[in-house]
Each structure stands twice: as C-alpha cells, then as structure tokens.
ROKE-767736 format. One record per atom (N, C-alpha, C, CB): residue in three letters; x, y, z. Coordinates in steps of 0.001 Angstrom, whole numbers, plus 500000, padded with zeros to 6 digits. Glycine has a CB too. Layout:
% residues N
ALAXYZ/...
% end
This chain:
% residues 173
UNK790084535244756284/UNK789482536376755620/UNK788594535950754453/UNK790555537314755138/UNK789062534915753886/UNK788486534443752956/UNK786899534157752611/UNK789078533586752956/UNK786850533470753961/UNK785614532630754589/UNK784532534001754639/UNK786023531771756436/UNK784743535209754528/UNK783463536071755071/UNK783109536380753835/UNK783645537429756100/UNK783830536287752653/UNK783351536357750772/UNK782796535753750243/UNK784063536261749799/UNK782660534446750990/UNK782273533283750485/UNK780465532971750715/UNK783277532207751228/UNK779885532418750135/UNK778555532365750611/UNK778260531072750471/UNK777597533224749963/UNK777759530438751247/UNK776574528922751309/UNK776983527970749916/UNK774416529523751078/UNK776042528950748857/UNK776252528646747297/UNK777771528419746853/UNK775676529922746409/UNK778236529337747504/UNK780160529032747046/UNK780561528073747330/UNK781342529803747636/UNK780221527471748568/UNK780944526830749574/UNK779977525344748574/UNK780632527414751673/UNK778712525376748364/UNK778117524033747632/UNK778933524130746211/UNK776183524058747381/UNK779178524862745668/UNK779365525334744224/UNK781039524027744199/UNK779672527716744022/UNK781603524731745421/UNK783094523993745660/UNK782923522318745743/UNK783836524575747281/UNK781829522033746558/UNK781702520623746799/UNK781381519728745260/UNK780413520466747965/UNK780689520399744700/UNK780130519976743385/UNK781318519942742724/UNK779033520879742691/UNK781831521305742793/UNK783471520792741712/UNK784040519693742331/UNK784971522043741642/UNK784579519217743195/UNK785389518145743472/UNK784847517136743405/UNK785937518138744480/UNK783402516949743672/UNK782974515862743576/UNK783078515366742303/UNK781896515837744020/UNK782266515984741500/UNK782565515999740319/UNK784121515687739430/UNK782115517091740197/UNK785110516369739893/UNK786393515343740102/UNK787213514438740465/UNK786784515420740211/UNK786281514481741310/UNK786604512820742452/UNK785991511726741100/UNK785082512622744630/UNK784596511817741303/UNK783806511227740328/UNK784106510855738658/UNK782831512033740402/UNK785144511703738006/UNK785633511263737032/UNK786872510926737040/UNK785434511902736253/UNK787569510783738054/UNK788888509884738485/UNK788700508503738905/UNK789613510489739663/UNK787268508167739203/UNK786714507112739131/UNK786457505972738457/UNK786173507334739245/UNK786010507098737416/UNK785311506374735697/UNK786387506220735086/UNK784229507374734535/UNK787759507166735633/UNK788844506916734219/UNK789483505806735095/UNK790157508456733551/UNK789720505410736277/UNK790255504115736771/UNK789669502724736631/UNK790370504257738003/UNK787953503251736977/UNK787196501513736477/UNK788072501734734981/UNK784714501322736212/UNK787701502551733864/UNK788205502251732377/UNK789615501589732470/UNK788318503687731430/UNK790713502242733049/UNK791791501195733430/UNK791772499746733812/UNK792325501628734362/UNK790713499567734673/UNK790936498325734986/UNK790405497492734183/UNK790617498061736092/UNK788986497812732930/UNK788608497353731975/UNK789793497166730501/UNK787462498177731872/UNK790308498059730523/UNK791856497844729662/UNK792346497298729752/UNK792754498343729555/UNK792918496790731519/UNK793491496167731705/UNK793061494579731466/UNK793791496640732627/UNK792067494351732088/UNK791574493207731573/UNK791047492431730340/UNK790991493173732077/UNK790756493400729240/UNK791319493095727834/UNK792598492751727621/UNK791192494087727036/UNK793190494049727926/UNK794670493585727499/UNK795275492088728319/UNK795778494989727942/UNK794902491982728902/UNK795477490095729478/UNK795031489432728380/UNK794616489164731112/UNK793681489419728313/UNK792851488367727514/UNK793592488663726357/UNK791133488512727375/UNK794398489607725597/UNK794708489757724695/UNK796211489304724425/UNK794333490829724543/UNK796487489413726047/UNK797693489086725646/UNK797711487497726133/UNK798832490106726268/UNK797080486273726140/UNK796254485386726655/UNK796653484358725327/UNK794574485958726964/UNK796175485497724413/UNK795622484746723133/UNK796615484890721987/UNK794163485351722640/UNK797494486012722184/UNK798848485593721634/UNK800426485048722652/UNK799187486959720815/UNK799442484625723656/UNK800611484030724314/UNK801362482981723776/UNK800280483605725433/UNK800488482212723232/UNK801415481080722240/UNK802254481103721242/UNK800815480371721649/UNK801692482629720483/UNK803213483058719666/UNK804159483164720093/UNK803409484073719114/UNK803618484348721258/UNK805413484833722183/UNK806000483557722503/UNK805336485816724034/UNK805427482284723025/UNK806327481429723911/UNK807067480644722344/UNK805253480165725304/UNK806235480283720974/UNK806872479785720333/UNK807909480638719676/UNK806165479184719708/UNK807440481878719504/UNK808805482697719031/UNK810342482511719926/UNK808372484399719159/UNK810160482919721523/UNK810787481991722510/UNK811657480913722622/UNK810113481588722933/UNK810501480221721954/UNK811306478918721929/UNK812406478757720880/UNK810374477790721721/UNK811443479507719606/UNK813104479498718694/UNK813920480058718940/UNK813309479860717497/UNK814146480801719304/UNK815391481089719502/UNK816389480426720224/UNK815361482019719874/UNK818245479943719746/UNK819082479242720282/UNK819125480077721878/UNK820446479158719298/UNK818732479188723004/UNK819265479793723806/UNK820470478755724877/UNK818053480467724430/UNK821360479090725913/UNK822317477968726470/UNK821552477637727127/UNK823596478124727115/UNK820264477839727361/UNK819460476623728591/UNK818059476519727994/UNK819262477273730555/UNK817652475645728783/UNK816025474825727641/UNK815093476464727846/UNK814613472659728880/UNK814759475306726659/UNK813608476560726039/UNK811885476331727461/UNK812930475819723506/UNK812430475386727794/UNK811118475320729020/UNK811156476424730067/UNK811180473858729993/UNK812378476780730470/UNK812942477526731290/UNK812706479187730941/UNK814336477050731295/UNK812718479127729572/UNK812715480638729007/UNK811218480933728929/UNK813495480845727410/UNK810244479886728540/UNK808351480082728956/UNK808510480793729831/UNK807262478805729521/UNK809137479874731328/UNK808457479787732233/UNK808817481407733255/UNK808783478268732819/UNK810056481876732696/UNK810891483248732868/UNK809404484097731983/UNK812961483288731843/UNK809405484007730826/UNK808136485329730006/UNK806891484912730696/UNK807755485199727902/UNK806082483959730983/UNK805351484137731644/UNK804809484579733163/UNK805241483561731329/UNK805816484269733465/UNK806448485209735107/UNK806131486272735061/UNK808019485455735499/UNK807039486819733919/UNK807581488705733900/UNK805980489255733467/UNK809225489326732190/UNK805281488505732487/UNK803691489042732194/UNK803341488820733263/UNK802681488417731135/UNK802949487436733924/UNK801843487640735411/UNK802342488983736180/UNK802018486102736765/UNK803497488581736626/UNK803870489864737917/UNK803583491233737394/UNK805659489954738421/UNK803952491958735791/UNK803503492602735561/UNK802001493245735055/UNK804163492551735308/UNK801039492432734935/UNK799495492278734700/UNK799215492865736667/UNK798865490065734055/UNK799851491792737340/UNK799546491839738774/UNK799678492973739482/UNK800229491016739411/UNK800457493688739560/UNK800936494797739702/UNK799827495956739657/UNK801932494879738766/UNK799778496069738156/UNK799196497352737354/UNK798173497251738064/UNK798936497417735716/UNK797561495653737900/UNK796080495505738410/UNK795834496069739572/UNK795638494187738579/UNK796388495316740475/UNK796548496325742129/UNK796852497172742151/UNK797279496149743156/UNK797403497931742028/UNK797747499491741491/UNK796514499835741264/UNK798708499760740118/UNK796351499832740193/UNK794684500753739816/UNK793530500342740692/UNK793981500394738107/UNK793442499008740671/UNK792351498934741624/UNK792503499714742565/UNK792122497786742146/UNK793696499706743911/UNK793905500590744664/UNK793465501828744928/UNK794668500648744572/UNK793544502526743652/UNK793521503868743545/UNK791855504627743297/UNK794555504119742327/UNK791627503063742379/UNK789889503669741894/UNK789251503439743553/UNK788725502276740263/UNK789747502607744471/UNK789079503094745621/UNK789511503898746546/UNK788742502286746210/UNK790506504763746140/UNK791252506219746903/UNK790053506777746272/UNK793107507004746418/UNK790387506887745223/UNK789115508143744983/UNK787994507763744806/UNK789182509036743840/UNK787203506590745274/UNK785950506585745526/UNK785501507173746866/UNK785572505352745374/UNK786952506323747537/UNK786373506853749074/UNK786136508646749158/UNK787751506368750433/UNK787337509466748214/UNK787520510521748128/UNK785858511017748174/UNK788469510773746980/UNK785337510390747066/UNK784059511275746228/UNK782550510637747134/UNK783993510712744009/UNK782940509729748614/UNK782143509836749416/UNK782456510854750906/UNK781905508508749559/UNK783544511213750985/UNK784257511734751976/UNK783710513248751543/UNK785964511347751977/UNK783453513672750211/UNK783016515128750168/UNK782026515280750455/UNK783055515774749187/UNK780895514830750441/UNK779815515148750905/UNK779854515260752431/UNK778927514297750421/UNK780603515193753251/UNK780249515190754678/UNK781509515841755120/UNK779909513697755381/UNK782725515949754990/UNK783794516221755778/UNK783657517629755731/UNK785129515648755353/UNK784574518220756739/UNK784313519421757426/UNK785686520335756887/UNK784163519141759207/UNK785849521108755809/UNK787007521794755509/UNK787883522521756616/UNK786623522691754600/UNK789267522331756424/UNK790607522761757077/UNK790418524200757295/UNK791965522470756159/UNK790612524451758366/UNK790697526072758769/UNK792075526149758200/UNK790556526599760604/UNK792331527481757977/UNK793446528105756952/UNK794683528352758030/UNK792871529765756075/UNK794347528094758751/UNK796010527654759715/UNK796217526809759708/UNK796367527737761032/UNK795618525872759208/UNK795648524505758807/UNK796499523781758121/UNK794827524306758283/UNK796696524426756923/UNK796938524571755829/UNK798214524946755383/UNK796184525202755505/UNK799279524323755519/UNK800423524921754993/UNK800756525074753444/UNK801386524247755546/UNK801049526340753217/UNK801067526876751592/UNK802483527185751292/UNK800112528350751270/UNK802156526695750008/UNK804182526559749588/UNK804376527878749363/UNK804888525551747899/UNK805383527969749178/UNK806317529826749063/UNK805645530241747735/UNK808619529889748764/UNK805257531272748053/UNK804379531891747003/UNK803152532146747116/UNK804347531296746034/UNK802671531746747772/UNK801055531045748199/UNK800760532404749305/UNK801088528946749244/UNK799510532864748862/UNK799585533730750621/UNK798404532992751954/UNK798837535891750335/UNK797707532898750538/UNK796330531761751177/UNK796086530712750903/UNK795107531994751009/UNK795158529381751541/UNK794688528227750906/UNK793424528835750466/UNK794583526896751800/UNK792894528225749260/UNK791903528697748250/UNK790940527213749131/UNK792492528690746077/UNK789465527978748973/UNK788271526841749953/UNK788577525567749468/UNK786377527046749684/UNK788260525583747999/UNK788935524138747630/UNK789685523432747965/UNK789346523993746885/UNK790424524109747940/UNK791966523372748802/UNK791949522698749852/UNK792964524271749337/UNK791563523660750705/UNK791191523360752242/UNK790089522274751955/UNK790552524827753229/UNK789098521947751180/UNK788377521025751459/UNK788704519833750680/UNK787179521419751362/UNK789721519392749820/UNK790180518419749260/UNK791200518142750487/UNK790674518678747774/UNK792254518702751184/UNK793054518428751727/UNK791799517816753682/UNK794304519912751464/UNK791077518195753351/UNK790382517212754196/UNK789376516151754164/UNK789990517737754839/UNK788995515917752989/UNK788757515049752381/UNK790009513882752317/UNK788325515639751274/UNK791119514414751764/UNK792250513698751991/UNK792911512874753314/UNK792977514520751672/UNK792831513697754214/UNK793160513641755825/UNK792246512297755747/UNK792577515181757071/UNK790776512414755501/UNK790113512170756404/UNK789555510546755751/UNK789091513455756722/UNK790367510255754380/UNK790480508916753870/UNK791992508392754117/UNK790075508905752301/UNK792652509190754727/UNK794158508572755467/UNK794289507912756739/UNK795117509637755731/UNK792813508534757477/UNK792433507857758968/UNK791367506967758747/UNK791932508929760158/UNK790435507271758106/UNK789536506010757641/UNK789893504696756832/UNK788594506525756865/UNK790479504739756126/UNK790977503748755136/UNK792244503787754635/UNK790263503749754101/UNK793253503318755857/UNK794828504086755166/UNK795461502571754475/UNK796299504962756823/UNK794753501795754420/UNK795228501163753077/UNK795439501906751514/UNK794227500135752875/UNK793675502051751601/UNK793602503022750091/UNK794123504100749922/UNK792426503457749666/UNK794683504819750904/UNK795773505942751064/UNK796770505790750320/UNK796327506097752306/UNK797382504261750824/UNK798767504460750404/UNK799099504115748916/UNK799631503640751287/UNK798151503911747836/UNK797494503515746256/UNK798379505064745924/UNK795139503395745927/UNK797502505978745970/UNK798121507345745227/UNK799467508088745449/UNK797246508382745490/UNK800174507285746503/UNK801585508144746900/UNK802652506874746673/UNK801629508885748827/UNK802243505881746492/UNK803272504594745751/UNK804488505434744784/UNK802111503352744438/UNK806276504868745134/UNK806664505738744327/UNK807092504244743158/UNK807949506977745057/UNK807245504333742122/UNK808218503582740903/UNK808596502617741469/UNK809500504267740286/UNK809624502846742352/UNK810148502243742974/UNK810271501299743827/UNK810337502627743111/UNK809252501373744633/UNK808321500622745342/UNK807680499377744394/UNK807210501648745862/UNK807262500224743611/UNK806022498757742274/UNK806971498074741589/UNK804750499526740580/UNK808082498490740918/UNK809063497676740702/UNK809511496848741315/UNK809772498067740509/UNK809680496791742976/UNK810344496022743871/UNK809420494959744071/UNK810757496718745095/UNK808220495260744083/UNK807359494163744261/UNK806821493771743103/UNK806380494388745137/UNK806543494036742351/UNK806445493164740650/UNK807803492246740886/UNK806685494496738815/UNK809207492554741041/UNK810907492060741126/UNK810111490653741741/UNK812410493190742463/UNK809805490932743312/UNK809665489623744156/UNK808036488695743491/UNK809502490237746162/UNK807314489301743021/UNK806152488448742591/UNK807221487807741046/UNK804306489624742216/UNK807907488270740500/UNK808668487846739137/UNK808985486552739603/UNK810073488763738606/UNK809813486358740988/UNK810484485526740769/UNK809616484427741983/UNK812064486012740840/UNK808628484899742713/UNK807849484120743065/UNK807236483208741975/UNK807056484790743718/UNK807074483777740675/UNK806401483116739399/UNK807292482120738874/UNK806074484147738225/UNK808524482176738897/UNK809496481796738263/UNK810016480372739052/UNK810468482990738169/UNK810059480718740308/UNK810221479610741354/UNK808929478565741091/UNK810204480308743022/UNK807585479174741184/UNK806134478198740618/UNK806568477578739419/UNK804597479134740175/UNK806856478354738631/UNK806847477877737139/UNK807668476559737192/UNK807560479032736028/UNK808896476982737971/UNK810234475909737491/UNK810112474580738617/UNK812136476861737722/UNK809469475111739281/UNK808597473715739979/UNK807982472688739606/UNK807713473917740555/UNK806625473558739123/UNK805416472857738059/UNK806407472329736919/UNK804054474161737293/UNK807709472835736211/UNK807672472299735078/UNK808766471175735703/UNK807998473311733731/UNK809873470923736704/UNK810512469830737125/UNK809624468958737824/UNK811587470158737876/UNK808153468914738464/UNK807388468129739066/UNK806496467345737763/UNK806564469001740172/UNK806569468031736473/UNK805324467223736160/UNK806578466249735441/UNK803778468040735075/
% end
C-alpha cells in the first residue's frame, strides 16, 4: 500500500538518506583505523616504560618471560581491533556501493517485529542492500554481526600464538 504514496523523488530522496549513512559509517571507520594506528605508534614509544616498569617488579619467573607475555597481549590486541574495523569499513563501503543499484524488498519480504504493521521504504531498501552484500561479499558480512565473544576467542589464540613466538625468539637467541 505503501508503494502507491510514494513518488520517484521519495523513493531517490530514500537512496540519498542511506547513502549518505552508509557514507559516514565509512569516514567514522577509516577515522578508527587512523586512531588505531596512532595509538600503536603510541603505544610503540612507551613500550619501553611498560616493559621496564615490568621488569621491576619481583616476579617467581624471569622478567624476560613477563616482556614477552605484555607484548603478546598488546600485539593480539592491536590485531584484533585492527581487523575488526577494517572489516567493517568494508561492510559498509560495499553497503554505500550496493545502494545505488539494488532493487528494494517487496513488503512480504520483510518480516516486522511485533508492533510493526509495515516495513517503512527505507527499510526495505537497506535490508536489501544488506542481503545483497551477504551474497556478494560474505566475508565482509560477517565484520558487523561478530559477537564479543568470538573476538575474544581469537585475540585468546593469536595471545598465545605471540607468546609461543616470543618464548622461542627469546630461548633461541
């Protein structure tokens, strides 16, 4: 019913909004990943405090061992975030090329939570926009629905992938 209220202009008016939101979910993720990459370099350059603070402290096993544990837990966590965001700034790039061309969800389409009587055009055309970067590129899909849980588990195994390198490099040299 919706669709016969709507005119041409509405229907462009809609594309422009999302794009336009696609488009600044963009700019605020490159800015993430520019943060992010300060913040290494930053944390880069007081790395030598942390490891000598580290080191003072009495601990029951060498202080080589305790580096090589904090520098772990920073890489895997730098690593992480990084992929993470990167991930995502290309979910929604692909998003904010996918609007210009994809073809919005007919409203049977569309399942609406309790309460809902209709999908609003928008809707219907983000949710195919969506669809339609889940079949094209379902790598970058799976960036925005990652739960906690998941990034923790794999930061966990890159931790101790670091930790195993570290305690290598430092019994080999």
């Amino acid at each position: 019913m919706e669709e016969l209220a709507l005119t041409p202009r509405d229907k462009q008016d809609a594309r422009i909004a999302l794009l336009r939101y696609y488009s600044s979910q963009c700019v605020a993720h490159g800015a993430y990943l520019v943060a992010m990459a300060v913040g290494f370099f930053g944390l880069l350059a007081v790395a030598p405090l942390i490891l000598g603070c580290v080191a003072s402290i009495s601990l029951p096993f060498a202080p080589e061992l305790a580096r090589g544990v904090v520098i772990s837990v920073m890489l895997s966590i730098f690593i992480v975030l990084f992929i993470y965001i990167l991930g995502r700034t290309f979910f929604w790039g692909y998003l904010t090329t996918a609007i210009l061309s994809v073809k919005p969800k007919e409203e049977s389409e569309v399942e609406c939570e309790s309460g809902r009587t209709t999908a609003t055009f928008i809707q219907r055309l983000h949710l195919a926009c969506v669809d339609y970067v889940r079949e094209k590129h379902r790598w970058a899909a799976k960036f925005p629905t990652l739960r906690i849980s998941t990034l923790a588990l794999i930061c966990f195994y890159l931790f101790v992938i670091f930790t195993i390198i570290s305690l290598a490099l430092l019994y080999l040299h």
